[in-house]
N, C-alpha and C positions, 0 to 999 in steps of 0.2 A: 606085401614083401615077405620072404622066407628068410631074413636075416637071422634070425631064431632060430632056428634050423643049422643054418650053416656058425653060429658062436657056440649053440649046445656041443655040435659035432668036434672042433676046434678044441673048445674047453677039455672034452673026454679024451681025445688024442692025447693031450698035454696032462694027462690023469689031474684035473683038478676039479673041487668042488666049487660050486658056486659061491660058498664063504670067503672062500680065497680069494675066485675070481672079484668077488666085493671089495675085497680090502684091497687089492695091488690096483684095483679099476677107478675105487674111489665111487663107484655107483652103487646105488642103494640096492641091498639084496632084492627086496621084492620088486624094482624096476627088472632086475635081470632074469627071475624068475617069469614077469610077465613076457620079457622079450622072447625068452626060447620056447615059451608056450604060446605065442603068436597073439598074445593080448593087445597088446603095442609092437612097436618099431620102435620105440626109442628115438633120440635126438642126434644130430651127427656129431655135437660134444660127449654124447654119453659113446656113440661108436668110436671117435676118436682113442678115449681112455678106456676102451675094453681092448681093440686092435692092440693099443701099447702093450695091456699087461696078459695080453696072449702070445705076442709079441710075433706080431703078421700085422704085413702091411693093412690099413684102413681099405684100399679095393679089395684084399682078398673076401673080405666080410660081405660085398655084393657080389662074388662072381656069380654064384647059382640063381641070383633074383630072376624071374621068368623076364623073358623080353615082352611088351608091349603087344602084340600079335595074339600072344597066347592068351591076354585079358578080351579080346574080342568077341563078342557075343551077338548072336540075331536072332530076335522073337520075331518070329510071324504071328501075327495077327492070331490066328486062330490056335497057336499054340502059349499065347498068352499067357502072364501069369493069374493070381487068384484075382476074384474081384468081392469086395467084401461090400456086403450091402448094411448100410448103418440102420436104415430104417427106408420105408417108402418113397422118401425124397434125397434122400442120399447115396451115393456109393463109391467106392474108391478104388481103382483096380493098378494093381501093382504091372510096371512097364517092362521089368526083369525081373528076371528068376533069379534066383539062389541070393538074395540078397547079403548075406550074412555076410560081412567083412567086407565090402563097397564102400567106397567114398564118396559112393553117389547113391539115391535109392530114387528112381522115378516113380512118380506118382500121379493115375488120370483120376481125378474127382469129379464128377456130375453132382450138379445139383437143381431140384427144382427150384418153380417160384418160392420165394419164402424163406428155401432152407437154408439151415449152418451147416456147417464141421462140429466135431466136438471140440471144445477148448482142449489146445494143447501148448505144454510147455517143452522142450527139449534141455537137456542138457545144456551146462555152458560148453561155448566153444559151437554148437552146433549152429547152421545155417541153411535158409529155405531160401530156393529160387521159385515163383510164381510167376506162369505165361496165363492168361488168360485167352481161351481158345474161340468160347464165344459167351455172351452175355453180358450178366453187368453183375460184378459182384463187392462187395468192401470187405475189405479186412482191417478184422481188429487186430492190432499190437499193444499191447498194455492197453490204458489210454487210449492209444490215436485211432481213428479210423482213416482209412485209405481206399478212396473209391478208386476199381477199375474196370474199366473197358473193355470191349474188346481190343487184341493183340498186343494189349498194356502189361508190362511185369514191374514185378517188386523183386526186390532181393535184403533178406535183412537177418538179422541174428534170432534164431530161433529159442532161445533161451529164456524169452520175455513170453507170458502166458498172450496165446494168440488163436483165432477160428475167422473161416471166413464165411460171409453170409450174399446171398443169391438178393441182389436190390433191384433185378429187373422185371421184366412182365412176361418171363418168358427162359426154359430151361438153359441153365452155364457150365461150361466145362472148362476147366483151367489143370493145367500139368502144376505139379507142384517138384521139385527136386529137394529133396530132403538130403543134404551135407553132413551128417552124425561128426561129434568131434573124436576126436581120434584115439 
């Protein structure tokens, strides 16, 4: 979203500073600092009370958001993004480019017989989708182990430290979609 963009621009028209826009918004300065510098989006209560004390409708705040269309993306194959090799039985090759500010980050992991992931924890709020492509692999979440399949997924709160490990007799691939919180 370029919401930040279009309140920065709004704000400067109406000559005011961001202290101001603070105190007549009721939103914490550095929430509005992050918005116009495209940190966050913000909440639609925090858009509600900025629109007020800018004093423009709450749609004028999305009109420039790009349409749907314009987020469209096609990797071919061989224009791929990186692929990062963790060690000899590992690797993890990124499904799109430009990830930085996505809602979604896909991700193809290979692994051989034997091997893990590195342990990883995300952020709160964050969330992994796992497809298992072929193999047999389990994943650890805290505690639990979760064996899967092939064409078996998980979907769970990534926040909890977690890595998954290759249980069959023969190399696994599984997509993972990595959900960053916001």
């Amino acid at each position: 979203m370029k919401i930040g963009n279009t309140v920065k621009n709004i704000r400067k028209e109406r000559k005011m500073t961001l202290v101001t826009l603070s105190d007549k918004s009721g939103v914490a300065l550095a929430t509005l600092s992050r918005i116009e510098n495209g940190k966050m989006t913000g909440t639609l209560e925090s858009h509600i009370k900025i629109s007020g004390a800018l004093g423009v409708a709450l749609p004028d705040l999305y009109k420039d958001i790009s349409s749907p269309k314009k987020a469209l993306q096609i990797n071919k194959r061989k224009s791929c993004a990186e692929v990062f090799v963790r060690d000899r039985n590992s690797s993890e090759e990124a499904l799109a480019s430009n990830v930085s500010g996505k809602k979604m980050i896909p991700v193809l992991i290979r692994l051989s017989k034997g091997a893990c992931t590195r342990k990883e924890e995300s952020p709160h709020g964050s969330e992994k989708f796992v497809y298992l492509l072929d193999g047999k692999i389990e994943a650890v979440i805290g505690s639990e182990k979760y064996p899967l399949g092939r064409n078996d997924s998980l979907y769970f709160a990534s926040n909890t430290p977690h890595y998954f490990r290759n249980t069959g007799n023969s190399d696994a691939s599984l997509i993972v979609v990595c959900c960053p919180s916001s």
